[in-house]
C-alpha positions as CSV (number, residue, x, y, z in Angstrom):
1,X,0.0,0.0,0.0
2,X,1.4,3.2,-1.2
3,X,0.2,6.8,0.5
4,X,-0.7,9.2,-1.4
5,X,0.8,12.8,-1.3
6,X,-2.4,14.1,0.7
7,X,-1.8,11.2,3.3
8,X,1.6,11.8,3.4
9,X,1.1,15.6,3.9
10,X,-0.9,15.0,6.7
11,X,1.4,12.5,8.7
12,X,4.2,14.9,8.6
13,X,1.7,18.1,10.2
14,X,0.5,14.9,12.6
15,X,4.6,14.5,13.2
16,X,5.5,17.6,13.9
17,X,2.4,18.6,16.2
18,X,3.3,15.8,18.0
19,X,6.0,17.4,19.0
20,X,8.8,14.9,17.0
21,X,11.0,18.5,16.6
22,X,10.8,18.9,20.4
23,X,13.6,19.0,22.7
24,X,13.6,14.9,24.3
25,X,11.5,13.9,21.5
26,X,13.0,10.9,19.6
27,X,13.5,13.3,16.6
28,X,14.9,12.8,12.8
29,X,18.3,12.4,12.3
30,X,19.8,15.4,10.1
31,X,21.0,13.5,6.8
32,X,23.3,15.9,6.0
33,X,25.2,16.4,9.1
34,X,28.0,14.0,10.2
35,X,27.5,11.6,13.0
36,X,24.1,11.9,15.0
37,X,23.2,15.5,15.1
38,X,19.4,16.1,15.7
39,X,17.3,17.7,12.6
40,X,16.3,20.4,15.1
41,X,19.5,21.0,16.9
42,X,19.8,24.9,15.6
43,X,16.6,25.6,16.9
44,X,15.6,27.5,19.9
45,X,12.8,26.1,22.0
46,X,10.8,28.9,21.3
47,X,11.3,28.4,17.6
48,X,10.7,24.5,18.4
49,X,7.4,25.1,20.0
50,X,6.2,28.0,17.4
51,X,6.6,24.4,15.1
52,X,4.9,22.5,16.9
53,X,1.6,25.0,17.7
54,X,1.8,25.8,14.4
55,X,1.4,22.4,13.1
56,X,-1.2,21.3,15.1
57,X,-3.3,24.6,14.0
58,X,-2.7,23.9,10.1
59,X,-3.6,19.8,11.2
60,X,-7.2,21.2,12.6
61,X,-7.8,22.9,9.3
62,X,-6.6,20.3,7.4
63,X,-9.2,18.3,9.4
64,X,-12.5,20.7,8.9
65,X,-11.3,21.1,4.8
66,X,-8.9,24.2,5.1
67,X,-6.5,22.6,2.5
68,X,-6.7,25.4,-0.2
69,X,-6.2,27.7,3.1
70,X,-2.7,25.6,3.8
71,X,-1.4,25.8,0.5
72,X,-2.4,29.3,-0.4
73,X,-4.6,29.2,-2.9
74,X,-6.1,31.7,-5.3
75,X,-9.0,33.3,-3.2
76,X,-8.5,31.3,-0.2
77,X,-8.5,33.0,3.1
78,X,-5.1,33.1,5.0
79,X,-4.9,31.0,8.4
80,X,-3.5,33.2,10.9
81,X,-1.4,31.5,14.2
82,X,-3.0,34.3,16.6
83,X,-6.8,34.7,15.4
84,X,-9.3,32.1,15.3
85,X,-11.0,30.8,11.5
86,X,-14.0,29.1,10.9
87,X,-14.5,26.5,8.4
88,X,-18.1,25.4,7.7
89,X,-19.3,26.3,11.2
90,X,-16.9,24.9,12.9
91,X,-13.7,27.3,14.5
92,X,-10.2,26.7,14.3
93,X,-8.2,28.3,17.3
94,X,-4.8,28.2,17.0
95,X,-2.9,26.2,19.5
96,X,-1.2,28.3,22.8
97,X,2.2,28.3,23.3
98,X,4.0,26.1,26.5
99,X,7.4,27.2,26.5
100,X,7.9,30.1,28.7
101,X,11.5,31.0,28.6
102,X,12.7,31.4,32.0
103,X,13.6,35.0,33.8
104,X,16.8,36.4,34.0
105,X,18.1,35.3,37.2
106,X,18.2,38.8,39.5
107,X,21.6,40.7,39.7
108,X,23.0,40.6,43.8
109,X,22.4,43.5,45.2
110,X,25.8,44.9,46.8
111,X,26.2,45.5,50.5
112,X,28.0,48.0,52.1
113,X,31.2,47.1,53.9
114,X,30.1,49.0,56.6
């Protein structure tokens, strides 16, 4: 059984919204890197998790017929990552982001020898 490019399309959106391109994930080797580096490696986590959100927001249109919305069609609406869409009475919100990157630890505050 061969996919076709439609089915194949969406596995890789269902991969990535996973979370396959997060950091612990079991991940894709980079095939054109030496050795075992990681495909996402280079990324930030914030850049990691914009993937991921984003993925799983085009997989929910994908799922309620948004495919001419996904690959940009003549006349098609555009899916935005911060407003919600609705396709045939049903609405799309876009997925939250989790990572929060973490403060700046405080500089110590100096004390007087005094």
């Amino acid at each position: 059984n061969q996919l076709t490019v439609p089915q194949v399309f969406r596995r890789c959106l269902q991969l990535l919204s996973a979370g396959i391109l997060l950091p612990g994930s079991a991940s894709i080797c980079d095939p054109c890197e030496p050795g075992f580096v990681k495909a996402h490696s280079f990324m930030c986590y914030e850049h990691q998790d914009e993937l991921a959100c984003g993925a799983q927001t085009l997989l929910r249109a994908l799922s309620h017929g948004g495919y001419k919305e996904i690959l940009g069609m003549k006349g098609a609406r555009k899916i935005t990552f911060d407003t919600a869409v609705m396709f045939d009475n049903i609405i799309v919100t876009p997925s939250k982001l989790a990572y929060e990157k973490p403060a700046e630890p405080a500089e110590p505050m100096e004390t007087n020898g005094s």
